[in-house]
BAMILO-138999 format. One record per residue: residue number from 1; residue in one letter; chain; x, y, z of N, C-alpha, C in turn. Coordinates in Angstrom, 1 decimal. Atoms other than C-alpha are relative to their C-alpha. Layout:
N
resi: NUM | resn: a | chain: A | n_east: X | n_north: Y | n_up: Z | ca_east: X | ca_north: Y | ca_up: Z | c_east: X | c_north: Y | c_up: Z;
...
This chain:
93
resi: 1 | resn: x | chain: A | n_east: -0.4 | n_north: -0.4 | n_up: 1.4 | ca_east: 8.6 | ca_north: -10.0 | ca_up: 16.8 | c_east: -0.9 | c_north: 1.0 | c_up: -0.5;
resi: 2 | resn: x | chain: A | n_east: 0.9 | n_north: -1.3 | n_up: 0.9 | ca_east: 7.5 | ca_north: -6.9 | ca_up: 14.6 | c_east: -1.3 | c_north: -0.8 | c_up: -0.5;
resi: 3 | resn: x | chain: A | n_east: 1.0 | n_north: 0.4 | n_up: 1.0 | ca_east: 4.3 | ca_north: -7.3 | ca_up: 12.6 | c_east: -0.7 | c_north: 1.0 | c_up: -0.3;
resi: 4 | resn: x | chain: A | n_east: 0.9 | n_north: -0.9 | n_up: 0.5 | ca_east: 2.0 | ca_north: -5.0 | ca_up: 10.4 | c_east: -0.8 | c_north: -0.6 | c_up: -0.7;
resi: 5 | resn: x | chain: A | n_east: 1.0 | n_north: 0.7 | n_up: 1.1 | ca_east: -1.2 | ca_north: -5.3 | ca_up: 8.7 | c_east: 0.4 | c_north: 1.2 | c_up: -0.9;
resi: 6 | resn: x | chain: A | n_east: -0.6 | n_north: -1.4 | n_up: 0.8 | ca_east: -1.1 | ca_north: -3.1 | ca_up: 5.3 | c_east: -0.8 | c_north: -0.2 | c_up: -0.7;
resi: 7 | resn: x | chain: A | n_east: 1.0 | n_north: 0.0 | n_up: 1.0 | ca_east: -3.2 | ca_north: -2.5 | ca_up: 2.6 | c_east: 0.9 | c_north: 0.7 | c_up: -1.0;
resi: 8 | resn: x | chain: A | n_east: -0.7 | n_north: -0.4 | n_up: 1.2 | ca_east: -1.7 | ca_north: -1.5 | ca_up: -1.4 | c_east: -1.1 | c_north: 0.1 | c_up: -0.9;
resi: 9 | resn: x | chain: A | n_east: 0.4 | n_north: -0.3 | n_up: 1.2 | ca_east: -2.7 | ca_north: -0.2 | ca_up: -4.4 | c_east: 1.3 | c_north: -0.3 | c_up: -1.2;
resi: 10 | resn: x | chain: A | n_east: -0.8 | n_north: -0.3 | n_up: 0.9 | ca_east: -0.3 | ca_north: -1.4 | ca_up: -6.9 | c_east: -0.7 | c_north: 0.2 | c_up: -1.6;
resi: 11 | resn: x | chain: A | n_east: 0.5 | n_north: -0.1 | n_up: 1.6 | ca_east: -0.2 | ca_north: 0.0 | ca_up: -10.8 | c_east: 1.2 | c_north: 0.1 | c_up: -0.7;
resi: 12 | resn: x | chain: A | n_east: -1.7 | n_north: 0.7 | n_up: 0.9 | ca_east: 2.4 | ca_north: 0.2 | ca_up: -13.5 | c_east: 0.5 | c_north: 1.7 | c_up: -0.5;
resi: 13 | resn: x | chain: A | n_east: -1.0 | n_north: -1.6 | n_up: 0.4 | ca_east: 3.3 | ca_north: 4.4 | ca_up: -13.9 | c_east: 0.0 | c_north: 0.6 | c_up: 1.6;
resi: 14 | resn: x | chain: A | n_east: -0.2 | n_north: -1.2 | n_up: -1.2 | ca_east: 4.1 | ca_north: 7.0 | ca_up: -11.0 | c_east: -1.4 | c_north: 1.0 | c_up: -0.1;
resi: 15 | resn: x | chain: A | n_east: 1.1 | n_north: -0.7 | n_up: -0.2 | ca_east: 1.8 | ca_north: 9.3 | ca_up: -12.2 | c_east: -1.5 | c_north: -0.8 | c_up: 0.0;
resi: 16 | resn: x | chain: A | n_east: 1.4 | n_north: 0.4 | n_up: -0.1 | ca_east: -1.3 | ca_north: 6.8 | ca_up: -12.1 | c_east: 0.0 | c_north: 0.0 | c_up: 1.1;
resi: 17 | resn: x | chain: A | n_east: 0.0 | n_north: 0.6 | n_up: -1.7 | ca_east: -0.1 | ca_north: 6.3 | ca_up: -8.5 | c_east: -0.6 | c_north: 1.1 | c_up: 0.8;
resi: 18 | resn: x | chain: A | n_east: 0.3 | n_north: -1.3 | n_up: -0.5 | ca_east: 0.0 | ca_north: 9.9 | ca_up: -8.0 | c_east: -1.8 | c_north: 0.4 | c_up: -0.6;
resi: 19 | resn: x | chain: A | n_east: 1.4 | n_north: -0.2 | n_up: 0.1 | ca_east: -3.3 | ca_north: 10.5 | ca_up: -9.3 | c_east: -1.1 | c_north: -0.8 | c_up: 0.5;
resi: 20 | resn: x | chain: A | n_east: 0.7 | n_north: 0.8 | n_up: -0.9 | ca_east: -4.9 | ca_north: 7.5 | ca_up: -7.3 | c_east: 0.2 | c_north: 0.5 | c_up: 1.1;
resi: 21 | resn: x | chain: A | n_east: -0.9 | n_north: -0.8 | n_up: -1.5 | ca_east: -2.8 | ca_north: 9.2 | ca_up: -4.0 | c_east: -1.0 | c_north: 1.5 | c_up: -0.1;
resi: 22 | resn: x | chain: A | n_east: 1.0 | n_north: -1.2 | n_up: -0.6 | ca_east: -5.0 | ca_north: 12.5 | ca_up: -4.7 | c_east: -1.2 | c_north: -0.6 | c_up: 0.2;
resi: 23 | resn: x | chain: A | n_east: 1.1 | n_north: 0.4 | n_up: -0.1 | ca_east: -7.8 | ca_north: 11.0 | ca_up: -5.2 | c_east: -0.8 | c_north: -0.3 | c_up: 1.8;
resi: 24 | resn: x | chain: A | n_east: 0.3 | n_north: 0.0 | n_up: -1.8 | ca_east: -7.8 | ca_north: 9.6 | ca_up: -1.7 | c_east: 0.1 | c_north: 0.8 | c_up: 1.0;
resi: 25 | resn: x | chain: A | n_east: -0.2 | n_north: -1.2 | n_up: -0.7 | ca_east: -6.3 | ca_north: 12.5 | ca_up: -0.3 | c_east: -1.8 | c_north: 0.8 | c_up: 0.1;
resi: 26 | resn: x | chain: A | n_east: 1.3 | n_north: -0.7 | n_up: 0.6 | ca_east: -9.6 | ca_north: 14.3 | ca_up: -1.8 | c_east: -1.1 | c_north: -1.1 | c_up: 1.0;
resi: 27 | resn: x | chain: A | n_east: 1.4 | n_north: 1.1 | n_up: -0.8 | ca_east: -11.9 | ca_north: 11.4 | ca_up: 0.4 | c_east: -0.5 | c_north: -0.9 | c_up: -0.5;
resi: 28 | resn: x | chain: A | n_east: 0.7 | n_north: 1.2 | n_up: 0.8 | ca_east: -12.3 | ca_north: 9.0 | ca_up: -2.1 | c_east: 0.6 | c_north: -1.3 | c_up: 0.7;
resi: 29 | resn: x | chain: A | n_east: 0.2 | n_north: 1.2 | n_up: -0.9 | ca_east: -12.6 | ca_north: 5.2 | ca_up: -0.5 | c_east: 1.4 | c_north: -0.6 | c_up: -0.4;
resi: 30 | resn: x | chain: A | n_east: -1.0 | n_north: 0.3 | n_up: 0.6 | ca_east: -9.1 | ca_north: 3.6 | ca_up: -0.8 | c_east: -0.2 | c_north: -1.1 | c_up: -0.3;
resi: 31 | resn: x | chain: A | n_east: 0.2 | n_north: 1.5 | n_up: 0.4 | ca_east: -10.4 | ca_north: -0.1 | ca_up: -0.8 | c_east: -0.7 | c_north: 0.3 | c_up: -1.5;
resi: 32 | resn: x | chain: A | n_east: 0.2 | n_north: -0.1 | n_up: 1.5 | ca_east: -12.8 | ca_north: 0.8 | ca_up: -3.5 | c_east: 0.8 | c_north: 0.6 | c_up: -1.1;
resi: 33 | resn: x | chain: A | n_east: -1.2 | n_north: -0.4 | n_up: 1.2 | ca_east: -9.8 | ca_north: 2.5 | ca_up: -5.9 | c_east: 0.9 | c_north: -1.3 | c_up: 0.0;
resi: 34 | resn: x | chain: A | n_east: -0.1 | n_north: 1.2 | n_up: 0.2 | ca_east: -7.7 | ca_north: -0.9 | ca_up: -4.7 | c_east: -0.5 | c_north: -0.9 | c_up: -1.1;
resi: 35 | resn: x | chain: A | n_east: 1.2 | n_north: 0.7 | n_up: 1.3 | ca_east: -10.7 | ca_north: -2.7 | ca_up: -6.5 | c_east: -0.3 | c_north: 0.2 | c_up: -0.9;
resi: 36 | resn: x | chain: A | n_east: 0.7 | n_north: -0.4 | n_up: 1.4 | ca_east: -11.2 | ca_north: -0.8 | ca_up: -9.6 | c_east: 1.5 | c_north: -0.1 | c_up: -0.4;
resi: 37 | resn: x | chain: A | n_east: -1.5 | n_north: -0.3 | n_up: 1.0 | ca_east: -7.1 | ca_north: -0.1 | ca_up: -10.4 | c_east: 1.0 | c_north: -0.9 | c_up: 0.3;
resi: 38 | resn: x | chain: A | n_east: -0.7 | n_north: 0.4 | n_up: -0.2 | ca_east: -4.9 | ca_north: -2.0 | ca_up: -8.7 | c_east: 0.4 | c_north: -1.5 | c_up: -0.5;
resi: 39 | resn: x | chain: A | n_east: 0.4 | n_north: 0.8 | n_up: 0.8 | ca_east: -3.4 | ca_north: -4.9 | ca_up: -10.6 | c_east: 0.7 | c_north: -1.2 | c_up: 1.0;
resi: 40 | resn: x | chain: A | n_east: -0.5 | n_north: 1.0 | n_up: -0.4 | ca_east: -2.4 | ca_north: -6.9 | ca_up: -7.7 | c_east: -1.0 | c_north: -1.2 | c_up: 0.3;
resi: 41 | resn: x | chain: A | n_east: 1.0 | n_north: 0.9 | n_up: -0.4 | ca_east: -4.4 | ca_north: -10.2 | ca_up: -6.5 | c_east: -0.6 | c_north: 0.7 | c_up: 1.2;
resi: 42 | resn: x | chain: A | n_east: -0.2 | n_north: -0.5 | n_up: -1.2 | ca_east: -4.7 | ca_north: -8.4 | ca_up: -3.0 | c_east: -1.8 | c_north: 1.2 | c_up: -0.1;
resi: 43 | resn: x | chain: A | n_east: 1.2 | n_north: -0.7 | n_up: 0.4 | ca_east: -7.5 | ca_north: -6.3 | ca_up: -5.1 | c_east: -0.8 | c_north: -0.3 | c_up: 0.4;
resi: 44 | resn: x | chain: A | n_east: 1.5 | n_north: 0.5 | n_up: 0.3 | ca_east: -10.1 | ca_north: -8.5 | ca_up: -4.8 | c_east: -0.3 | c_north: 0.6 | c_up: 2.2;
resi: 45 | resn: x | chain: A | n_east: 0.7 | n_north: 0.0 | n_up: -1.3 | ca_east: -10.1 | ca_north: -7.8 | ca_up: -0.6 | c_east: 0.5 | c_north: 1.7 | c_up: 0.0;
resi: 46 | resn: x | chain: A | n_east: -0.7 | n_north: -1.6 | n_up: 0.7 | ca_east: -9.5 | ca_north: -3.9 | ca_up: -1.5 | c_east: 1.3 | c_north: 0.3 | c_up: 0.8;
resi: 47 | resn: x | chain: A | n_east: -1.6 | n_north: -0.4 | n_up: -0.6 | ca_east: -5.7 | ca_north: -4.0 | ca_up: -1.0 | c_east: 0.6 | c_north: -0.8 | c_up: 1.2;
resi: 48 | resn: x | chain: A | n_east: -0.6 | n_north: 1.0 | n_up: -1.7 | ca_east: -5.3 | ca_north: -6.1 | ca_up: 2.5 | c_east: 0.8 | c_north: -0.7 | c_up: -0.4;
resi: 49 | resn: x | chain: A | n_east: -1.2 | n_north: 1.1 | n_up: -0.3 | ca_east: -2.3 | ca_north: -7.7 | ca_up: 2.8 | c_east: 0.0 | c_north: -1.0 | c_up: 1.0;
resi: 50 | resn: x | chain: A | n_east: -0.6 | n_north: 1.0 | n_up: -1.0 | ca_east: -2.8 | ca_north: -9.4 | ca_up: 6.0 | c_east: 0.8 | c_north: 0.3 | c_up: 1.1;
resi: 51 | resn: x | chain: A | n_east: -1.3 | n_north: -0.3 | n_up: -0.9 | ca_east: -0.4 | ca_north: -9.4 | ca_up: 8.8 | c_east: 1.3 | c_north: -1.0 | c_up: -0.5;
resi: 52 | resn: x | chain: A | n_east: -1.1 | n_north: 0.8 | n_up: 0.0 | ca_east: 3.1 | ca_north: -10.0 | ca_up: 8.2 | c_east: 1.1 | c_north: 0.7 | c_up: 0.3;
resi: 53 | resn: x | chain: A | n_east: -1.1 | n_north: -0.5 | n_up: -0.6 | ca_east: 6.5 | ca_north: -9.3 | ca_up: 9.7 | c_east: 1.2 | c_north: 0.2 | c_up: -1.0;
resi: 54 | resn: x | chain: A | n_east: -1.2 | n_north: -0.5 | n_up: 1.2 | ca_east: 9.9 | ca_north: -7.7 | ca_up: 8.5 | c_east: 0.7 | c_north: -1.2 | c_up: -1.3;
resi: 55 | resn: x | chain: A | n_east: -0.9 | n_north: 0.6 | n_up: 1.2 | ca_east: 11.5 | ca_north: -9.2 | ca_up: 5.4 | c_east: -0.8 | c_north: -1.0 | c_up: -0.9;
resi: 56 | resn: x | chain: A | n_east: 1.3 | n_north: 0.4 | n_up: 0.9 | ca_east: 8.1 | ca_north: -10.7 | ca_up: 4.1 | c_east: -0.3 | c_north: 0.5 | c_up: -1.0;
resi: 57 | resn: x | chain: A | n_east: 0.3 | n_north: -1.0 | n_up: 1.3 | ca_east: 7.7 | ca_north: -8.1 | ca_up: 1.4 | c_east: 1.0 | c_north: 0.4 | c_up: -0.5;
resi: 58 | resn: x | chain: A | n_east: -1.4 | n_north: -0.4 | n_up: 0.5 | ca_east: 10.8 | ca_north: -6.6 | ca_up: -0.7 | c_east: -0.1 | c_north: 1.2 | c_up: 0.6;
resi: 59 | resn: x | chain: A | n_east: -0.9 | n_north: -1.4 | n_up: -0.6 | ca_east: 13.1 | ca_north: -4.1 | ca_up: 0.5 | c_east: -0.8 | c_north: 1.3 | c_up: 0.0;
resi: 60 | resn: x | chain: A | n_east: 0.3 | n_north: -1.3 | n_up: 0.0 | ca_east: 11.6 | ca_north: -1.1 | ca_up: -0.3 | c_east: -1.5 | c_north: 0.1 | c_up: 0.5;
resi: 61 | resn: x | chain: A | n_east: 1.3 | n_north: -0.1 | n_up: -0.3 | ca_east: 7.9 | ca_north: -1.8 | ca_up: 0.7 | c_east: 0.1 | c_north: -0.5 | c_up: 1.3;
resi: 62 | resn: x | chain: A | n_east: 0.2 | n_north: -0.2 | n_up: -1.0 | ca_east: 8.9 | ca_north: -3.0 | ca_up: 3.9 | c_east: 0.7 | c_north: 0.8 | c_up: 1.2;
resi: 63 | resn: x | chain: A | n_east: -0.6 | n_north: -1.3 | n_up: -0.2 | ca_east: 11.0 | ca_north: 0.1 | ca_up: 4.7 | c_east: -0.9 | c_north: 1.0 | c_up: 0.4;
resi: 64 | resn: x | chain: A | n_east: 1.3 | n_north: -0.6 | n_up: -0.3 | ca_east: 8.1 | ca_north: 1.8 | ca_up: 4.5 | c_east: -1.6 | c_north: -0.8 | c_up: 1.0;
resi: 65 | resn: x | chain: A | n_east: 0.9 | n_north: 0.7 | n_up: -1.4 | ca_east: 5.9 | ca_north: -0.3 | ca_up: 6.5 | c_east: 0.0 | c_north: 0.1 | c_up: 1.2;
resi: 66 | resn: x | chain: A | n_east: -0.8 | n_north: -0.2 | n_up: -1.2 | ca_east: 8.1 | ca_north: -0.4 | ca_up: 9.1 | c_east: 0.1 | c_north: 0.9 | c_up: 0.6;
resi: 67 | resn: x | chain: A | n_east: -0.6 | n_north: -1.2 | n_up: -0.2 | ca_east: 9.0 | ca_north: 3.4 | ca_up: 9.2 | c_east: -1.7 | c_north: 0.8 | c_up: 0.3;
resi: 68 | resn: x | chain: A | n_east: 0.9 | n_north: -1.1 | n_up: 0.3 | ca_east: 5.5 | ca_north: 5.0 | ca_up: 8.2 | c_east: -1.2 | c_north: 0.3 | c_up: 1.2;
resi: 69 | resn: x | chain: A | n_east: 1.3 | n_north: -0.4 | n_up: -1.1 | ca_east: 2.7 | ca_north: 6.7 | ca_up: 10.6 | c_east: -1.2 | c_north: -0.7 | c_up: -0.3;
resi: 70 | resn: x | chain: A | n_east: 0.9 | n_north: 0.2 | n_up: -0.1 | ca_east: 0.1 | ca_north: 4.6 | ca_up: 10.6 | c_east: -1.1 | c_north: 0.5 | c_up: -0.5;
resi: 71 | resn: x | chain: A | n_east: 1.5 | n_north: -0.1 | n_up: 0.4 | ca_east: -3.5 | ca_north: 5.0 | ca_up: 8.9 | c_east: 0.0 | c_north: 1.7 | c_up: -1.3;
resi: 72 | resn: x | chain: A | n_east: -0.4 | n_north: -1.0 | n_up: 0.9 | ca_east: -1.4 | ca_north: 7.6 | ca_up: 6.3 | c_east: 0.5 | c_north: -0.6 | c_up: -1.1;
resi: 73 | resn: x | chain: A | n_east: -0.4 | n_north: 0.3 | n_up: 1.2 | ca_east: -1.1 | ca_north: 7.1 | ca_up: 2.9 | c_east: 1.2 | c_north: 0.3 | c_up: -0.7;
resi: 74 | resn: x | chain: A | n_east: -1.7 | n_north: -0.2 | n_up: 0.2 | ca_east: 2.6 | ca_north: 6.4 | ca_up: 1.7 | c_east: 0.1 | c_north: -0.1 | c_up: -1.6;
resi: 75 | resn: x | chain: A | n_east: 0.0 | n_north: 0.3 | n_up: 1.7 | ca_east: 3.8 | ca_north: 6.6 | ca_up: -2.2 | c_east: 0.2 | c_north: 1.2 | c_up: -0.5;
resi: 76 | resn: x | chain: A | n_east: 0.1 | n_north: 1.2 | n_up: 0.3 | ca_east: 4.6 | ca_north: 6.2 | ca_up: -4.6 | c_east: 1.2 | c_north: -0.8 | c_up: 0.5;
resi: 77 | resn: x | chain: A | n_east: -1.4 | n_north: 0.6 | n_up: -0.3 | ca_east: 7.0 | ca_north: 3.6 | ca_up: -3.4 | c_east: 0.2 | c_north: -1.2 | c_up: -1.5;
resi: 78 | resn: x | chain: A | n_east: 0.0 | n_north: 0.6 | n_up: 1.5 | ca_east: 8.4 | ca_north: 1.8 | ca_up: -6.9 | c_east: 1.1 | c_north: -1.3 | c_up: 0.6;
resi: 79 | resn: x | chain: A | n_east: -0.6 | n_north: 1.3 | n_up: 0.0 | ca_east: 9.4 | ca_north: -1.7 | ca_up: -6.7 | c_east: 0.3 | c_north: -1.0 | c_up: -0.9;
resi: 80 | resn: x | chain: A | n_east: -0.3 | n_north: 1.1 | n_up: 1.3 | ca_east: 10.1 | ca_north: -4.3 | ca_up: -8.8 | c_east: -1.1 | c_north: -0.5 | c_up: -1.0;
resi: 81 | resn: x | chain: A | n_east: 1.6 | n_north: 0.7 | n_up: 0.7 | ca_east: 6.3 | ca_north: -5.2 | ca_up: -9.5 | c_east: -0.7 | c_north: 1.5 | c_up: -0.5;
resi: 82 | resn: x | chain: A | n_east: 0.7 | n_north: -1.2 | n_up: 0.2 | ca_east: 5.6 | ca_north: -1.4 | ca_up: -10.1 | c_east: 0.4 | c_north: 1.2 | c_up: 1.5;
resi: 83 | resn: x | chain: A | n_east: 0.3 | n_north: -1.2 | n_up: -1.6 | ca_east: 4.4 | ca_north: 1.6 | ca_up: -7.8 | c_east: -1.2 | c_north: 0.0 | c_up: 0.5;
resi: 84 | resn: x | chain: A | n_east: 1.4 | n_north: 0.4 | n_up: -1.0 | ca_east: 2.2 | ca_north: 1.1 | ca_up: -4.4 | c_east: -0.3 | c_north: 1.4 | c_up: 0.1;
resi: 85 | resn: x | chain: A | n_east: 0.7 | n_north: -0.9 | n_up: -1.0 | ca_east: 0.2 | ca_north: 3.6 | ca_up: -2.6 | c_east: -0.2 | c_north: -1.2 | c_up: 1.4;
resi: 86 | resn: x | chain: A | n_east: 0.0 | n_north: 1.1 | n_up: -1.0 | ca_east: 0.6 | ca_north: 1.7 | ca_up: 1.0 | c_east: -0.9 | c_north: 0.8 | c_up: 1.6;
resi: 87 | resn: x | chain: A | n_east: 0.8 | n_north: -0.3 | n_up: -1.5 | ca_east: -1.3 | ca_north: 2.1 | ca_up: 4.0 | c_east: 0.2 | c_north: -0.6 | c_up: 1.5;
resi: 88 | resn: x | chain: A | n_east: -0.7 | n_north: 1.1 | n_up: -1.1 | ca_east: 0.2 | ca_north: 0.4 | ca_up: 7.2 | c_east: -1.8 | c_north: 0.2 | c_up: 1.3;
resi: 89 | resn: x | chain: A | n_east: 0.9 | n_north: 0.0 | n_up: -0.6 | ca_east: -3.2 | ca_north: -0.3 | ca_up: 8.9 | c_east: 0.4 | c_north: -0.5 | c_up: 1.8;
resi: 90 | resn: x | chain: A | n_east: -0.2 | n_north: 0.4 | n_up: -1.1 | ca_east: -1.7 | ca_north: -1.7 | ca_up: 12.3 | c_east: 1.5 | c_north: -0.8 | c_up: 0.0;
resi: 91 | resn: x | chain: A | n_east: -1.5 | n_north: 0.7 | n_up: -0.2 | ca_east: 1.7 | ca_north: -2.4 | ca_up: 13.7 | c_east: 0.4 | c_north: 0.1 | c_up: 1.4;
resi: 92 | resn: x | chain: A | n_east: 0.2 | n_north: 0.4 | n_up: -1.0 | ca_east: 3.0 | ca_north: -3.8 | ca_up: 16.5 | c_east: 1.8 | c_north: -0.5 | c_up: 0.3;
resi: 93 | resn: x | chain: A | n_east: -1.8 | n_north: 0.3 | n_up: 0.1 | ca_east: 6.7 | ca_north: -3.8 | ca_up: 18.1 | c_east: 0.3 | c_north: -1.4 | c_up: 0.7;
């Protein structure tokens, strides 16, 4: 069975997303931004999700999991809880 690990940033506008998304672009640490902005629980381990397989997460976040290149910063993807910045740290078919 599929599985990925992933790491998020979630926040509550597009453009905060997009302004946290340069930021990292620019070299800034993505766990430490996680930790300062992000208003998920997930924050406290900067963003880690864990490993978990398809249909574990909603629709649109694991579309993107699933799909995206690896150790590249995806977003914003807007979900029901807001918009992530996602990171698919390891995946495995």
């Amino acid at each position: 069975m599929a599985s990925a690990t992933a790491r998020h940033i979630l926040v509550d506008t597009e453009a905060r997303c997009l302004e946290l998304k340069a930021r990292i672009e620019a070299g800034e640490d993505f766990a430490a931004i996680a930790r300062q902005y992000s208003s998920c629980p997930s924050r406290n381990q900067g963003g880690d999700l864990g490993r978990f397989g398809p249909g574990q997460m909603v629709r649109e976040f694991d579309q993107v999991v699933f799909s995206a290149e690896p150790n590249t910063v995806q977003g914003p993807v807007r979900t029901q809880f807001g918009y992530h910045l996602v990171e698919v740290t390891s995946r495995s078919a």
